[in-house]
C-alpha positions as CSV (number, residue, x, y, z in Angstrom):
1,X,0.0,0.0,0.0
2,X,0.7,3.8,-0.7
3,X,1.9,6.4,2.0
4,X,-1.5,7.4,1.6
5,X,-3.4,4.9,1.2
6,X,-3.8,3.0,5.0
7,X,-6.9,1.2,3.8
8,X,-8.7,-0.7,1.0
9,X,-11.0,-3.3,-0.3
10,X,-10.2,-6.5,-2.3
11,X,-12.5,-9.0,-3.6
12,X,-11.9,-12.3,-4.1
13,X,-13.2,-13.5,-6.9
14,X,-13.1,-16.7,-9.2
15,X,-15.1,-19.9,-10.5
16,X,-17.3,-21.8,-7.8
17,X,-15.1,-24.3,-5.4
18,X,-11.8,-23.0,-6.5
19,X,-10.7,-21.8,-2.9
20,X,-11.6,-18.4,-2.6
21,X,-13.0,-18.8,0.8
22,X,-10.2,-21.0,1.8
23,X,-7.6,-18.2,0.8
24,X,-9.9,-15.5,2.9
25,X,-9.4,-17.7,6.2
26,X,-6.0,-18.2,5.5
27,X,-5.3,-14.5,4.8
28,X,-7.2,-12.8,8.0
29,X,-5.7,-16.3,10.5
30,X,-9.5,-17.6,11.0
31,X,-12.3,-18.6,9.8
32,X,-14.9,-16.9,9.1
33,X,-16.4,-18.2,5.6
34,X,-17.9,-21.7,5.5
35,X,-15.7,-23.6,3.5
36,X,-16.8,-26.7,1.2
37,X,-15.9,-29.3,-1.3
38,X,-19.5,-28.7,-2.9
39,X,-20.2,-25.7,-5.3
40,X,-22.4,-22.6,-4.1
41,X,-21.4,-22.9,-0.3
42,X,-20.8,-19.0,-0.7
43,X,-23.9,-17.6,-1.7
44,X,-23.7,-13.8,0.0
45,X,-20.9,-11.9,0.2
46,X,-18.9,-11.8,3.2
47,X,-16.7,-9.5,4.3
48,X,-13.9,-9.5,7.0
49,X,-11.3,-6.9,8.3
50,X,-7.5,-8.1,8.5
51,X,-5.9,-5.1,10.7
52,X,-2.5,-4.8,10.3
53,X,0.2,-2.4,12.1
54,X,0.0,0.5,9.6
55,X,-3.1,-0.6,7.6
56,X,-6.4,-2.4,7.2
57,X,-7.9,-4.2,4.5
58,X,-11.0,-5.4,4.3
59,X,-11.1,-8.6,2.5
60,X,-14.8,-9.7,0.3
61,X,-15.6,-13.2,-0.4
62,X,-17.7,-13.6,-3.2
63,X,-20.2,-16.1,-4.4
64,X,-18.6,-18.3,-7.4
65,X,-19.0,-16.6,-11.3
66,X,-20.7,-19.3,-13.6
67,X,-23.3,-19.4,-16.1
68,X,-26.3,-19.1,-13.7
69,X,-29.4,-22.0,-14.2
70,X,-31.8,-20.7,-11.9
71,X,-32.7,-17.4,-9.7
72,X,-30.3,-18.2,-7.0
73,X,-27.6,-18.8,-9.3
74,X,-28.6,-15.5,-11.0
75,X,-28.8,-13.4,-7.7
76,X,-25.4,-14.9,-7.0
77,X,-23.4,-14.2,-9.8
78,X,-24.4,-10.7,-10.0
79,X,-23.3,-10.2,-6.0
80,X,-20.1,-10.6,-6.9
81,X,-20.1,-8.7,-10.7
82,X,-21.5,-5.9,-8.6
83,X,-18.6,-6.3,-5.9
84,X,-15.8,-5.8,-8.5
85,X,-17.0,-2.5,-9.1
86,X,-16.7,-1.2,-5.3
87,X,-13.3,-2.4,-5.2
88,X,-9.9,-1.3,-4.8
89,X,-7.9,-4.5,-5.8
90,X,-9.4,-7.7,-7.1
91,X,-7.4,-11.2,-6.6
92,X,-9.0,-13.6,-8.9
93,X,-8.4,-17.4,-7.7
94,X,-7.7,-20.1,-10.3
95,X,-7.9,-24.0,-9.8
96,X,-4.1,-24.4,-11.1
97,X,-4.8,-28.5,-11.4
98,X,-7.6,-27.6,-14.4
99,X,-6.6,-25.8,-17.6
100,X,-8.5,-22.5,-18.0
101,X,-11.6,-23.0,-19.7
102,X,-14.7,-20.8,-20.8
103,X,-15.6,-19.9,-16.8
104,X,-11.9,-18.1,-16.9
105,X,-12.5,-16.3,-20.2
106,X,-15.9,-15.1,-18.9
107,X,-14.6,-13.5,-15.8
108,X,-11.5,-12.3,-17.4
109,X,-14.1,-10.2,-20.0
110,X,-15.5,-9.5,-16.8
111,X,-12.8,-7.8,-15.5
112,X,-12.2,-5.7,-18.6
113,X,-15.0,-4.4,-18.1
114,X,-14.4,-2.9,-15.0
């Protein structure tokens, strides 16, 4: 962070199951989202603090980005489109054991956008 700058947001963002919530626990030393081997466990965002000597970030887990099938799904995905305009940094969590695919390509887009 800046000399200026003794705060910020970052979202985490990325395909469902991939680990975002995982990394958010490991980042702030507890845990704080629900973490699960089965897709959609995150369906709100959730947001914890990680204060540090000369700064705080607030951390924001988001729901997985995928090609919604039904209302939920729909609800969820734009939670965390919304969230990556409110943003100051966005770390976007991959599954390095899978090549990237069309779930990559459409948040990458995504993130041109923004």
């Amino acid at each position: 962070m800046s000399e200026q700058h003794k705060s910020g947001f970052a979202a985490i963002i990325g395909r469902p199951n991939v680990g975002k919530s995982t990394l958010m626990n490991s980042l702030v030393g507890q845990k704080i989202a629900i973490m699960s081997d089965k897709p959609q466990t995150t369906r709100h965002k959730i947001m914890c603090v990680l204060t540090l000597a000369e700064a705080q970030v607030v951390f924001i887990d988001t729901p997985g980005i995928h090609k919604p099938k039904h209302k939920l799904g729909e609800y969820m995905v734009d939670a965390a489109e919304q969230t990556l305009r409110e943003v100051d940094v966005i770390l976007f969590v991959v599954d390095i054991t899978e090549k990237p695919g069309p779930g990559e390509e459409y948040i990458l887009e995504l993130l041109k956008a923004v």
